[in-house]
N, CA, C and O atoms as CSV, one atom per row, in Angstrom:
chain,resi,resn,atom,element,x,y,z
A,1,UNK,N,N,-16.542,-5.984,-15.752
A,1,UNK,CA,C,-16.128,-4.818,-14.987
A,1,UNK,C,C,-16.917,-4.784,-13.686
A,1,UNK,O,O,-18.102,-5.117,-13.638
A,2,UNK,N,N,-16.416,-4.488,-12.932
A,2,UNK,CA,C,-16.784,-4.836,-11.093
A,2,UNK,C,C,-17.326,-2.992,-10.760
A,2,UNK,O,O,-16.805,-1.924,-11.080
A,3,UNK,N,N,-18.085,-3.199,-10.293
A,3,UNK,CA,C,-18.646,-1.719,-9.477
A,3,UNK,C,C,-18.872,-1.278,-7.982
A,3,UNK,O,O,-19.932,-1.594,-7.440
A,4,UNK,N,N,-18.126,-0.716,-7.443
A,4,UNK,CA,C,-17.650,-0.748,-6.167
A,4,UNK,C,C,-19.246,0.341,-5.570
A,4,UNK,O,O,-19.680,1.345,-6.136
A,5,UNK,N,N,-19.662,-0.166,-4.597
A,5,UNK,CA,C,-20.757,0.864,-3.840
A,5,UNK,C,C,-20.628,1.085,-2.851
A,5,UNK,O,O,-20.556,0.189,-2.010
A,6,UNK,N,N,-20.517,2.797,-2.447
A,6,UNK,CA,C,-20.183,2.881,-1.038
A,6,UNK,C,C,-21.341,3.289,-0.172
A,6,UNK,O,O,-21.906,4.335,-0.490
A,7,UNK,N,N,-21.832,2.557,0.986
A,7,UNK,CA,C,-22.677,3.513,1.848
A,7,UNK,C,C,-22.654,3.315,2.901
A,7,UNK,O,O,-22.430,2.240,3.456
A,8,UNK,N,N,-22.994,4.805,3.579
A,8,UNK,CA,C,-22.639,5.146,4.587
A,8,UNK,C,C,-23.318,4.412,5.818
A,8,UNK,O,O,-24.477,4.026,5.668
A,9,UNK,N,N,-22.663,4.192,7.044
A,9,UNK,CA,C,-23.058,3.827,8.179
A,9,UNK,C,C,-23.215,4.572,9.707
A,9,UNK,O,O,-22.567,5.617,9.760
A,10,UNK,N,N,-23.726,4.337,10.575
A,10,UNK,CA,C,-23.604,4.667,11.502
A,10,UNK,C,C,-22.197,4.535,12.645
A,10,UNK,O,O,-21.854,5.316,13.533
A,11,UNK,N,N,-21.583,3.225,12.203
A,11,UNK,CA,C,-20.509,2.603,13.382
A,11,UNK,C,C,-19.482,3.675,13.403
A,11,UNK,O,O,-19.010,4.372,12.505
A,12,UNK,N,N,-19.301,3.620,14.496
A,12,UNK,CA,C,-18.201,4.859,14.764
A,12,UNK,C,C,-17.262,4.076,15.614
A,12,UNK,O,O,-16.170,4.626,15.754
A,13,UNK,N,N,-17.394,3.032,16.164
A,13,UNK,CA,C,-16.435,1.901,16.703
A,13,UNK,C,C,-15.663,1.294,16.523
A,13,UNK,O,O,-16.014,0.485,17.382
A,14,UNK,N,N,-14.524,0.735,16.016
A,14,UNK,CA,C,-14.260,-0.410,15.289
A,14,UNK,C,C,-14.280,-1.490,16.168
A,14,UNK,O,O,-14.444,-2.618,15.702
A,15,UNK,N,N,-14.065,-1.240,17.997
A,15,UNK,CA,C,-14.394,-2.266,18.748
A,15,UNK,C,C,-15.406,-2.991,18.462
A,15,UNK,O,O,-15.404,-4.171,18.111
A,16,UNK,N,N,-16.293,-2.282,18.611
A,16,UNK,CA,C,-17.691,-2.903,18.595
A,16,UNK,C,C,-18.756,-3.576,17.285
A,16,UNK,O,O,-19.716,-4.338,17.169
A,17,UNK,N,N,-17.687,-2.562,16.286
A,17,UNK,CA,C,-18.272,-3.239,14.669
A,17,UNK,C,C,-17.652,-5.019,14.611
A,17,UNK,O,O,-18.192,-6.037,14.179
A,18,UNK,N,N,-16.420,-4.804,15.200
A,18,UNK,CA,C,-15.732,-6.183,14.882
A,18,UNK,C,C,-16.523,-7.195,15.973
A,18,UNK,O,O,-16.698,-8.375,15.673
A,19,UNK,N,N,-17.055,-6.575,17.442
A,19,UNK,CA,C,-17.213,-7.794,18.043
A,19,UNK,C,C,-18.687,-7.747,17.282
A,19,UNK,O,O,-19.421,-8.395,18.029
A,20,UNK,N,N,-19.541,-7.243,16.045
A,20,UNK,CA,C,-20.739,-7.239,15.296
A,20,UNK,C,C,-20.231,-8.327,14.623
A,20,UNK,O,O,-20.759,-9.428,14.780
A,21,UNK,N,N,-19.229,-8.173,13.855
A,21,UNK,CA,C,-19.043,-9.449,12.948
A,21,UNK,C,C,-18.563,-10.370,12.892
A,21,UNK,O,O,-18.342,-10.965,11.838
A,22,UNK,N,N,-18.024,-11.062,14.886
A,22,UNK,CA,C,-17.821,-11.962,14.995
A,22,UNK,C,C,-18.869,-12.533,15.322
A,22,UNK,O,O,-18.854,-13.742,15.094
A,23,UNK,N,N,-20.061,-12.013,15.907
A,23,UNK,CA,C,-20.856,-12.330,16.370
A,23,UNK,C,C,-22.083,-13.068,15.226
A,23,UNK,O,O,-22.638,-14.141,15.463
A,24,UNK,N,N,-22.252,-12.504,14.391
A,24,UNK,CA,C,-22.937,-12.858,13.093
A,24,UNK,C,C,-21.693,-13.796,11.920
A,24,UNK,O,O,-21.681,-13.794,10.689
A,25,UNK,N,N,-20.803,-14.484,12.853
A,25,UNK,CA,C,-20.062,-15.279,12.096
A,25,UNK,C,C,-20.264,-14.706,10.658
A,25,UNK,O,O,-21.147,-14.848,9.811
A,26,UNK,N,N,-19.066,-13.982,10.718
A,26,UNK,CA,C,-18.968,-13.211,9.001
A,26,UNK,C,C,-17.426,-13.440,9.559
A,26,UNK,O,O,-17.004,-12.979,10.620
A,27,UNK,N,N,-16.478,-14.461,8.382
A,27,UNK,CA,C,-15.435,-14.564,8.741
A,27,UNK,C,C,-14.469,-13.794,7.939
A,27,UNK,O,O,-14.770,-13.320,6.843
A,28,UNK,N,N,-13.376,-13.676,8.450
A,28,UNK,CA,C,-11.907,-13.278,8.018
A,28,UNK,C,C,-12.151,-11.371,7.764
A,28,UNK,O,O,-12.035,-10.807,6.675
A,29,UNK,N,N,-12.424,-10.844,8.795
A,29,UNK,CA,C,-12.492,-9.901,8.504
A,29,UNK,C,C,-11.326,-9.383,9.681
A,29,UNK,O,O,-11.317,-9.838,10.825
A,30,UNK,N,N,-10.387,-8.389,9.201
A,30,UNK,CA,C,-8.934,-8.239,9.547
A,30,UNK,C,C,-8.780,-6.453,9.612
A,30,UNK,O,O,-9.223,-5.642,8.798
A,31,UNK,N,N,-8.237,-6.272,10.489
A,31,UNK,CA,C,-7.905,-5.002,10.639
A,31,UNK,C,C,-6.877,-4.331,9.038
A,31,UNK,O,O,-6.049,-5.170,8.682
A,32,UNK,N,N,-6.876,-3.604,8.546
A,32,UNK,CA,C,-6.326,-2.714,7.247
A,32,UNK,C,C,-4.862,-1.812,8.144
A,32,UNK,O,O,-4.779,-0.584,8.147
A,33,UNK,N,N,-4.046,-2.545,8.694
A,33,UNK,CA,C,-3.037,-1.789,9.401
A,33,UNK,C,C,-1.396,-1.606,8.331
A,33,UNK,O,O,-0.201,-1.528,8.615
A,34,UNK,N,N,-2.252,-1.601,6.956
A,34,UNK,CA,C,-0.804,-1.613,5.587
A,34,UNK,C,C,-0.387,-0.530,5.220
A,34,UNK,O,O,0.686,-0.433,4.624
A,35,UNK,N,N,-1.310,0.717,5.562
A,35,UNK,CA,C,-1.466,2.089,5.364
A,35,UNK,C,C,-0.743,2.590,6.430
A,35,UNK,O,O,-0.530,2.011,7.495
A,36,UNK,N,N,-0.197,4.229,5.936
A,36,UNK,CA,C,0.123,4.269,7.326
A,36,UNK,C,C,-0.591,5.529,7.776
A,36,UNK,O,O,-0.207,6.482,8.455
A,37,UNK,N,N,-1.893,5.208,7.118
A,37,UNK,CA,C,-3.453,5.843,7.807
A,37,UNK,C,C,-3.382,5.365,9.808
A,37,UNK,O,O,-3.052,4.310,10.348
A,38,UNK,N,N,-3.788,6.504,10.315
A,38,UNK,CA,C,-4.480,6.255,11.741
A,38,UNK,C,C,-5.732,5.449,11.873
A,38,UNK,O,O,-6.335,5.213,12.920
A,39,UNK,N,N,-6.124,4.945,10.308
A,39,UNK,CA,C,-7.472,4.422,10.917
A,39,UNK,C,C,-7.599,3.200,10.913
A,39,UNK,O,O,-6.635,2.703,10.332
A,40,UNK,N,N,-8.586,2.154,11.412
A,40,UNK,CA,C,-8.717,1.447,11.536
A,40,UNK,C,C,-9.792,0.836,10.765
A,40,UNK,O,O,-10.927,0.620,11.188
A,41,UNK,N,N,-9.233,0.509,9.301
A,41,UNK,CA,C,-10.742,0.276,7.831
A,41,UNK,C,C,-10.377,-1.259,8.547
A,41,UNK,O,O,-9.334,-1.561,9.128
A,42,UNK,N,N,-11.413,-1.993,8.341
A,42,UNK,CA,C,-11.838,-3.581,7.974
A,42,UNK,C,C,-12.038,-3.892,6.877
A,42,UNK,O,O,-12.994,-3.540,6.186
A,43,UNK,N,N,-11.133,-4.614,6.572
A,43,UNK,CA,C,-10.969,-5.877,5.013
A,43,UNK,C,C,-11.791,-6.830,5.412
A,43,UNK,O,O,-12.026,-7.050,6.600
A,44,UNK,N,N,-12.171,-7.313,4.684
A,44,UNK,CA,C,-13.068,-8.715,4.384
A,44,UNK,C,C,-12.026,-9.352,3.317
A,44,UNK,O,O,-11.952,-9.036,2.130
A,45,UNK,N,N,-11.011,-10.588,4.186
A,45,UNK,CA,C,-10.014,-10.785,2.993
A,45,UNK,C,C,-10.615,-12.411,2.603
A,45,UNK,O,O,-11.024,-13.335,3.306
A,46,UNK,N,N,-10.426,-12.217,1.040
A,46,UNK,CA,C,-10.887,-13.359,0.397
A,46,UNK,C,C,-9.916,-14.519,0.734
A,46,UNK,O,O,-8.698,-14.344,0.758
A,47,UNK,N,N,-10.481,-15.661,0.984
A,47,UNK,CA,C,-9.886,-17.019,0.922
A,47,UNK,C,C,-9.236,-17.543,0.272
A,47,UNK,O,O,-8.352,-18.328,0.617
A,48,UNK,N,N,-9.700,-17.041,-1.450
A,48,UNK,CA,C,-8.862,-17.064,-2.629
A,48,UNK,C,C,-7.316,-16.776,-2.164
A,48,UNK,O,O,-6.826,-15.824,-1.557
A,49,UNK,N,N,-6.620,-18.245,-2.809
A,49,UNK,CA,C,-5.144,-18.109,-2.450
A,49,UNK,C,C,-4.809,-17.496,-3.755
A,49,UNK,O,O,-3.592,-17.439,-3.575
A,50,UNK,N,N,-4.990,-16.969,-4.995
A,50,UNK,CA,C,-4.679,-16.802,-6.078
A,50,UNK,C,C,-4.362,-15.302,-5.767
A,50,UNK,O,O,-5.187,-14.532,-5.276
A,51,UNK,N,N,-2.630,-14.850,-6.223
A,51,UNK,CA,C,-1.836,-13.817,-6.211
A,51,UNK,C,C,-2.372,-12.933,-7.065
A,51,UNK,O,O,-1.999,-11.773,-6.887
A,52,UNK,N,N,-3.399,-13.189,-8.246
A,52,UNK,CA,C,-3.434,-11.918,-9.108
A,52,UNK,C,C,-4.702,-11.596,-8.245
A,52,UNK,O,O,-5.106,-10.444,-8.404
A,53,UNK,N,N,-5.185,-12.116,-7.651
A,53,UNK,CA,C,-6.412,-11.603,-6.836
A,53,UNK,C,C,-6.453,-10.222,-6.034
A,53,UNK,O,O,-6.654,-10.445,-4.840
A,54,UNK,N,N,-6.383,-9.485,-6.193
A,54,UNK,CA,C,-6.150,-8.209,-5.927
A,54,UNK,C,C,-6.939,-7.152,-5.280
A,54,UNK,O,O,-6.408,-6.161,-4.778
A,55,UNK,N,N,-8.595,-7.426,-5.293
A,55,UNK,CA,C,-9.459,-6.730,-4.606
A,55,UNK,C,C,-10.389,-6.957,-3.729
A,55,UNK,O,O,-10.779,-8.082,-4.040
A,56,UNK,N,N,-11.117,-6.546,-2.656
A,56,UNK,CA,C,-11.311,-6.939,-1.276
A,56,UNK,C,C,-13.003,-7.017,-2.061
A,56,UNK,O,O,-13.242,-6.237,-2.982
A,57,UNK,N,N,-14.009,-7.951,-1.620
A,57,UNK,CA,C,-15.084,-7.838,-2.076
A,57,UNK,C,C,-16.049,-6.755,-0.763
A,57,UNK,O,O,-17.072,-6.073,-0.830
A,58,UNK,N,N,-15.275,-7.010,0.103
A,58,UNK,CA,C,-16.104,-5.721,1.154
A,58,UNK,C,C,-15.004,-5.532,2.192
A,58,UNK,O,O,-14.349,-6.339,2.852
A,59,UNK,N,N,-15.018,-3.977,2.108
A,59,UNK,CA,C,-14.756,-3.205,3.600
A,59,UNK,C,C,-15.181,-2.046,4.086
A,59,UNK,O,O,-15.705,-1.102,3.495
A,60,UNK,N,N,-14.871,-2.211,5.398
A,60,UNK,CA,C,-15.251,-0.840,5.892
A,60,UNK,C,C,-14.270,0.009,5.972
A,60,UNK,O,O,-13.107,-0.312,6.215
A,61,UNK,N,N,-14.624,1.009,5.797
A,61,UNK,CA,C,-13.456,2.237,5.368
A,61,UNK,C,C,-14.020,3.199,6.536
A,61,UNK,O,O,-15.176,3.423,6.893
A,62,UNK,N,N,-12.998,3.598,6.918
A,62,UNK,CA,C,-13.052,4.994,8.114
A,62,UNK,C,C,-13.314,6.438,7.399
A,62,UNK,O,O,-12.287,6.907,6.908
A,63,UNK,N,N,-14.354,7.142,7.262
A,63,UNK,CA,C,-13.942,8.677,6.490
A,63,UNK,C,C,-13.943,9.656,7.168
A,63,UNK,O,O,-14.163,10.784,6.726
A,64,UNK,N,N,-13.708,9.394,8.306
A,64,UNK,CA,C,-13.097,10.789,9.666
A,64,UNK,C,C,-14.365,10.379,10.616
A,64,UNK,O,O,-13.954,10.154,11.754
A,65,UNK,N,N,-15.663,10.226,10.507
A,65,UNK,CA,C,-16.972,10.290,10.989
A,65,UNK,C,C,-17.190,8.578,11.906
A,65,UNK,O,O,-17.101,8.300,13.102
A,66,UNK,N,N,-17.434,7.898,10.935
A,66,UNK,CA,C,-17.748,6.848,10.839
A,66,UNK,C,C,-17.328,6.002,9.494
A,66,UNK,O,O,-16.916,6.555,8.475
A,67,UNK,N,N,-17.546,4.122,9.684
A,67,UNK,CA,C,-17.012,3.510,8.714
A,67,UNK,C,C,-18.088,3.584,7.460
A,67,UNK,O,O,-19.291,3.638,7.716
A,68,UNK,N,N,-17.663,3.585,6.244
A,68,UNK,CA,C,-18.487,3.332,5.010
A,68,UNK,C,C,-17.915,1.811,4.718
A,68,UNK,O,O,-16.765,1.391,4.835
A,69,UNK,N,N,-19.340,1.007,4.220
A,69,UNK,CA,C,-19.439,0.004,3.821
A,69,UNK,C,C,-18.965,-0.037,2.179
A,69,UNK,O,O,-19.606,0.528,1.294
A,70,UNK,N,N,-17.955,-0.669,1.994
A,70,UNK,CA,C,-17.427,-0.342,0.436
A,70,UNK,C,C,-18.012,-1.772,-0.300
A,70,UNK,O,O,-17.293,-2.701,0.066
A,71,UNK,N,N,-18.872,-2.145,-1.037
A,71,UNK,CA,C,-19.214,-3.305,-1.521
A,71,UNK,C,C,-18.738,-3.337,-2.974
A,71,UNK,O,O,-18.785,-2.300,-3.636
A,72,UNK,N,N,-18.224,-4.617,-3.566
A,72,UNK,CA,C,-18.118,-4.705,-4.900
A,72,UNK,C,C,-19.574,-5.518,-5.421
A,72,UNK,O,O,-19.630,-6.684,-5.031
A,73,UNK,N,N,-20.432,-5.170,-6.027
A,73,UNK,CA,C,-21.606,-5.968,-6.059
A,73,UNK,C,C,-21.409,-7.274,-7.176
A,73,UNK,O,O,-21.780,-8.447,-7.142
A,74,UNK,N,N,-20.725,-6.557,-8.061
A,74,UNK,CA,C,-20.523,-8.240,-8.916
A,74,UNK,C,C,-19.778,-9.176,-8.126
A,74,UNK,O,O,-19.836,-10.367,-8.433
A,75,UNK,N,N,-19.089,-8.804,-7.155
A,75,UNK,CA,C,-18.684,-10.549,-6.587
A,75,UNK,C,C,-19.868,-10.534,-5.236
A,75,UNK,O,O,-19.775,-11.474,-4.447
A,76,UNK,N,N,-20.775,-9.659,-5.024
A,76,UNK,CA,C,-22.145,-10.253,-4.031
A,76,UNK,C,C,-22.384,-11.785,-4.276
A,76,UNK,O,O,-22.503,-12.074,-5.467
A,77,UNK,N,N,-22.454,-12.553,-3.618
A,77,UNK,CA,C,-23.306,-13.584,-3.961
A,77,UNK,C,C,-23.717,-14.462,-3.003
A,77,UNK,O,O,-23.724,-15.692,-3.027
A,78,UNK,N,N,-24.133,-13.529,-1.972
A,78,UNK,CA,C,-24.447,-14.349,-0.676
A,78,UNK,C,C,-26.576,-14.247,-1.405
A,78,UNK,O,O,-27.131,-13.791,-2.405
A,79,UNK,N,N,-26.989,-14.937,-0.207
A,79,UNK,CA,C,-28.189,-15.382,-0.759
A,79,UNK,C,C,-28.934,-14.014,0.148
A,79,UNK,O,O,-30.098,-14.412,0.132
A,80,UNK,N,N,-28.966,-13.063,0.691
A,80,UNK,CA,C,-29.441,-12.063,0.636
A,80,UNK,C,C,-28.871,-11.267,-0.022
A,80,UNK,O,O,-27.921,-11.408,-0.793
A,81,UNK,N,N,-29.792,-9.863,0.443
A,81,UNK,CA,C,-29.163,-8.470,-0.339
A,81,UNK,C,C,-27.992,-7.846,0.793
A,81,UNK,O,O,-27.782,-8.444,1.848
A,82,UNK,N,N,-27.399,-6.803,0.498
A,82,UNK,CA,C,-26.745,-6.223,0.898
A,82,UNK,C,C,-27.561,-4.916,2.204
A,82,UNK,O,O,-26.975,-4.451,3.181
A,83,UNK,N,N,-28.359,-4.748,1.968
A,83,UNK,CA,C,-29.335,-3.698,2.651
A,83,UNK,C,C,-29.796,-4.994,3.862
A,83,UNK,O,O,-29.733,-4.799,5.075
A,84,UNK,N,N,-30.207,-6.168,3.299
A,84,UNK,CA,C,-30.393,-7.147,4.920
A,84,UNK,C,C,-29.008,-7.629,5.568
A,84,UNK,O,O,-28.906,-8.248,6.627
A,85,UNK,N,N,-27.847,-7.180,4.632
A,85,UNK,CA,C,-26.572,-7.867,5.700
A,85,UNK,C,C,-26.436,-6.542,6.450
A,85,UNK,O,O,-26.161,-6.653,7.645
A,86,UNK,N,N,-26.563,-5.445,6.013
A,86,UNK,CA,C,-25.976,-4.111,6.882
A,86,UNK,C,C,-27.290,-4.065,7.674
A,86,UNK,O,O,-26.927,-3.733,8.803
A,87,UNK,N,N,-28.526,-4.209,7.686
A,87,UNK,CA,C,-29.327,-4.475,8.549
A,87,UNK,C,C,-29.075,-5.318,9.906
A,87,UNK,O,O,-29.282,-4.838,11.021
A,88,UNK,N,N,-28.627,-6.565,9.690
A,88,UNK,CA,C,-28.772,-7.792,10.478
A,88,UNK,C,C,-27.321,-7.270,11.745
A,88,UNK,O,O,-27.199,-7.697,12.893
A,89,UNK,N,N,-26.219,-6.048,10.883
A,89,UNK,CA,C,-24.591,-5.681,11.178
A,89,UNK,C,C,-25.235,-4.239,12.214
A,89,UNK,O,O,-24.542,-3.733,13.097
A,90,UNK,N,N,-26.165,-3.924,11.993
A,90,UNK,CA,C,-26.710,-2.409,12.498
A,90,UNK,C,C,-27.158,-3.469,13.950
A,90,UNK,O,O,-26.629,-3.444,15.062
A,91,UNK,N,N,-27.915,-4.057,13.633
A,91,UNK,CA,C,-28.595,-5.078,15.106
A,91,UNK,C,C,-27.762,-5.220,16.047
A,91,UNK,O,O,-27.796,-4.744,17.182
A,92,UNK,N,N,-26.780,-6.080,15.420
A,92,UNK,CA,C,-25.632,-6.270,16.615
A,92,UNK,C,C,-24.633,-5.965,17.206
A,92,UNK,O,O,-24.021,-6.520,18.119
A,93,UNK,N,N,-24.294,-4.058,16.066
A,93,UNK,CA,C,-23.472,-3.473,16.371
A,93,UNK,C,C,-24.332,-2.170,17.835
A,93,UNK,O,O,-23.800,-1.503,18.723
A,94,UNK,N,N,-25.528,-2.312,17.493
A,94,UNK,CA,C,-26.247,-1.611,18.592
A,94,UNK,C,C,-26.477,-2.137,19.501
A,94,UNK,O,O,-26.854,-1.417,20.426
A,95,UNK,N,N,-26.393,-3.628,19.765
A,95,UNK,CA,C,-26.163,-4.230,20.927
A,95,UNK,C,C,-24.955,-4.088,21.645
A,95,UNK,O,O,-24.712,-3.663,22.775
A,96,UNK,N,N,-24.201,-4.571,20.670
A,96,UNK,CA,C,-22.425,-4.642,21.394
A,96,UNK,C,C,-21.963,-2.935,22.064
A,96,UNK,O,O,-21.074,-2.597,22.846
A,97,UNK,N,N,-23.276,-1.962,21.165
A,97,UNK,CA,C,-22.435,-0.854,21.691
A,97,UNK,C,C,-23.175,-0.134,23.395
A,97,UNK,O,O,-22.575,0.606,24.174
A,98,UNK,N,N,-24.983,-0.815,23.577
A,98,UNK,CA,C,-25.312,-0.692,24.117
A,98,UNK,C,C,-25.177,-0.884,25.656
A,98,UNK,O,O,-25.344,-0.124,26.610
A,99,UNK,N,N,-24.691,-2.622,25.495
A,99,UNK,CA,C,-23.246,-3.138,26.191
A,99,UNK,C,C,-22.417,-2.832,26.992
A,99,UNK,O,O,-22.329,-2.822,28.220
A,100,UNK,N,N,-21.532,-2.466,25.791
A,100,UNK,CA,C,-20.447,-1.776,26.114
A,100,UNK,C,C,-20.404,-0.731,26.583
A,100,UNK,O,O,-19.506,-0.685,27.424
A,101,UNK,N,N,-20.803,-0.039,26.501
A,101,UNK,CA,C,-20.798,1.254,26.834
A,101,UNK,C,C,-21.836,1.861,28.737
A,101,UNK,O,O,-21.632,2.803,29.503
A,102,UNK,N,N,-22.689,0.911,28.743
A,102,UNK,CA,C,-23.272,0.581,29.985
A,102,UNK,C,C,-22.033,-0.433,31.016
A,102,UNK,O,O,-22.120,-0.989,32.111
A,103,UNK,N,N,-21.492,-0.363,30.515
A,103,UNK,CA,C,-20.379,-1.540,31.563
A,103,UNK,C,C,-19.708,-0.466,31.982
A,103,UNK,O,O,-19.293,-0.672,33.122
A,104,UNK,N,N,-19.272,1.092,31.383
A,104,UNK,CA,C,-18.425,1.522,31.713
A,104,UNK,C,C,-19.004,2.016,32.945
A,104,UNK,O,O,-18.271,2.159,33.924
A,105,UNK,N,N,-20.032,2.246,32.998
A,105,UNK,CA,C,-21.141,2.960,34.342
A,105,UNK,C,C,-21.262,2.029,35.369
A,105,UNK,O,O,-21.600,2.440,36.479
A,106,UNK,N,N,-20.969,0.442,35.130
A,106,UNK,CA,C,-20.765,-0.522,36.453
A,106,UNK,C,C,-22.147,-1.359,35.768
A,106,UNK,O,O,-22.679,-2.202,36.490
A,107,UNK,N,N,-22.595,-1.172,34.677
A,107,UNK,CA,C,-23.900,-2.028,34.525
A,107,UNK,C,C,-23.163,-3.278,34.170
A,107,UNK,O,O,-21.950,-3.299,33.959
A,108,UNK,N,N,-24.095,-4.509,34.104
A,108,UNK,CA,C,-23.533,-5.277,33.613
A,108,UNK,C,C,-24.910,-5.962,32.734
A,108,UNK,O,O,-25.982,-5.372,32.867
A,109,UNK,N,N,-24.871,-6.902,32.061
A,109,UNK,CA,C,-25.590,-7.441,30.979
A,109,UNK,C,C,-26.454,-9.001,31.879
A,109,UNK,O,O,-25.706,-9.829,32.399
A,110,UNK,N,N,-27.725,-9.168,31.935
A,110,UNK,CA,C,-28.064,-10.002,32.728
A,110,UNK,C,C,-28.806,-11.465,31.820
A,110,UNK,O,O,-28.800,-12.680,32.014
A,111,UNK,N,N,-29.563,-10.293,30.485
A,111,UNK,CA,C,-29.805,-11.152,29.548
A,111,UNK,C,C,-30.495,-10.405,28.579
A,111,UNK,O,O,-31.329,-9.541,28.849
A,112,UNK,N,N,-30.103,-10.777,27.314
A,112,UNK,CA,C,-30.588,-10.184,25.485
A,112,UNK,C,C,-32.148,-11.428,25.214
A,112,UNK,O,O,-32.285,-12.544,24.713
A,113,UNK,N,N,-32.886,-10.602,25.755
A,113,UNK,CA,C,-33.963,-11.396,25.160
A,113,UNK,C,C,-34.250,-11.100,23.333
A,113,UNK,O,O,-34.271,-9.908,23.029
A,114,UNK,N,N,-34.443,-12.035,22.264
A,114,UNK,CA,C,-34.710,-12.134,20.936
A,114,UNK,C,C,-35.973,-12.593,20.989
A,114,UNK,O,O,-36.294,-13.680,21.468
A,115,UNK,N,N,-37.175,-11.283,20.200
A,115,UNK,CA,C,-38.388,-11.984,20.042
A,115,UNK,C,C,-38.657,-11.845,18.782
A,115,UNK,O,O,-37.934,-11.209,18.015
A,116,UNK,N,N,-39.673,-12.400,18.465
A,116,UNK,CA,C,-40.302,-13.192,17.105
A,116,UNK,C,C,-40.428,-11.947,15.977
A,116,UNK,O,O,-40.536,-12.377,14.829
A,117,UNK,N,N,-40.435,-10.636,16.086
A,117,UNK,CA,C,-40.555,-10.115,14.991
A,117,UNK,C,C,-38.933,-9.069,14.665
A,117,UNK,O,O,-38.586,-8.240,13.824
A,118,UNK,N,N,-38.411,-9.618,15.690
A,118,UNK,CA,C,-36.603,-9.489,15.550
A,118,UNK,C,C,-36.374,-7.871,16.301
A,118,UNK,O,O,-35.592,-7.050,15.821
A,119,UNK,N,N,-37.103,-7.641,17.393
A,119,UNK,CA,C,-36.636,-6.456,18.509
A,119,UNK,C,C,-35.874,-7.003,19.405
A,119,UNK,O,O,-35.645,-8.190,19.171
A,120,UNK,N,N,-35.401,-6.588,20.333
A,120,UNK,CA,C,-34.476,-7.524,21.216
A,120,UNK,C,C,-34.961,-6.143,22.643
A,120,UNK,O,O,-35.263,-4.950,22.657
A,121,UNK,N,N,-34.770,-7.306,23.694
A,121,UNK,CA,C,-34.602,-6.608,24.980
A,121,UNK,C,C,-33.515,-6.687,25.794
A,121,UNK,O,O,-33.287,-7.637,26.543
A,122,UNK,N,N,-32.871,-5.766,25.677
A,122,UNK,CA,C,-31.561,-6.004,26.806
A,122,UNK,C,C,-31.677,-5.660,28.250
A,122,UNK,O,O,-32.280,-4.685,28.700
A,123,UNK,N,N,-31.031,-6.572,28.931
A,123,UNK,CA,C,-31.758,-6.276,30.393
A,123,UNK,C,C,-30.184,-5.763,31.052
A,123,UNK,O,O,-29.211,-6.309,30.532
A,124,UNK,N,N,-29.897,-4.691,32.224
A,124,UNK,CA,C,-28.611,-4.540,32.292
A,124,UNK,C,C,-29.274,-4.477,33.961
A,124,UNK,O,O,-30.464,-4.386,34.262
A,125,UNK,N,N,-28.139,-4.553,34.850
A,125,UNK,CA,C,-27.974,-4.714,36.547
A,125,UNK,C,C,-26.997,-3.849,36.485
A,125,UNK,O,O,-26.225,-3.638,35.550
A,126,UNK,N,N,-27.068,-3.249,37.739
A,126,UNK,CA,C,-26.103,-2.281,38.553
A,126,UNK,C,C,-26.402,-2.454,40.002
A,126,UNK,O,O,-27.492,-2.056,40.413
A,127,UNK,N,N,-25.341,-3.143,41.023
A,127,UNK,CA,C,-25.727,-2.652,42.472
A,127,UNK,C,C,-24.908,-1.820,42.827
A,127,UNK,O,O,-23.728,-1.953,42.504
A,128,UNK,N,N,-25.267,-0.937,43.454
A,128,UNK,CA,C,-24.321,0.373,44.597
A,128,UNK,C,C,-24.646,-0.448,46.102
A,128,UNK,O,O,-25.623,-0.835,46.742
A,129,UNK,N,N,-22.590,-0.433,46.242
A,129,UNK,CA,C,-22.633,-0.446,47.549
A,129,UNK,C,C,-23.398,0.236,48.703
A,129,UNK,O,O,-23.800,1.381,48.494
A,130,UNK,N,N,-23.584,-0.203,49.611
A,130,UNK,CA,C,-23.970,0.378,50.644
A,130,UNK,C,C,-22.941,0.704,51.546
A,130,UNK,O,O,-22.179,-0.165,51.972
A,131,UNK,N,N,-22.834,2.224,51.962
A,131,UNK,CA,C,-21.611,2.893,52.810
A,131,UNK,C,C,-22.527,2.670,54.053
A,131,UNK,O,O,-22.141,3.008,55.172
């Protein structure tokens, strides 16, 4: 018997969660557009070609706020825990949103420095014309 765990996240994006998990090469993760929900959940669809296969081992689910991480833990079996993958997904979804969201102001991204105890420095540019 499989036990589904849900917890909660911060991402309120789905832009920016997805360009998180392309970025941390986490593959086949697909927009949930079968519903005819407004939201935008992420499947993590299994590779398994087998038809009785029937349940998603992770997604993110929309609950009005932000996405919840839905995990089935008996099919976990990556070689970390689940608390360091939503860790490593928090990193780069706060980049992509830091980003993003500075571009809309005219910044642009010059360079993501990564140092040794895993903080990061983002460096952003803006010039104003001169009238």
């Amino acid at each position: 018997m499989s036990h589904l765990t849900k917890v909660k996240t911060c991402f309120q994006n789905v832009s920016y969660l997805q360009k998180a998990l392309v970025k941390l090469e986490i593959p086949n993760f697909k927009n949930n557009k079968s519903t005819n929900s407004p939201t935008n959940n992420l499947l993590l669809l299994s590779e398994d070609k087998n038809p009785v296969y029937h349940h998603n081992d992770l997604a993110f689910n929309w609950d009005g706020k932000a996405f919840a991480l839905n995990v089935d833990s008996d099919y976990w079996n990556q070689e970390y825990s689940v608390n360091h993958f939503l860790t490593r997904i928090k990193k780069e979804y706060a980049t992509e949103t830091i980003v993003g969201e500075s571009q809309k102001f005219g910044f642009k991204p010059i360079r993501i420095k990564q140092h040794s105890d895993g903080s990061r420095v983002i460096s952003l540019q803006r010039y104003n014309p001169i009238i």
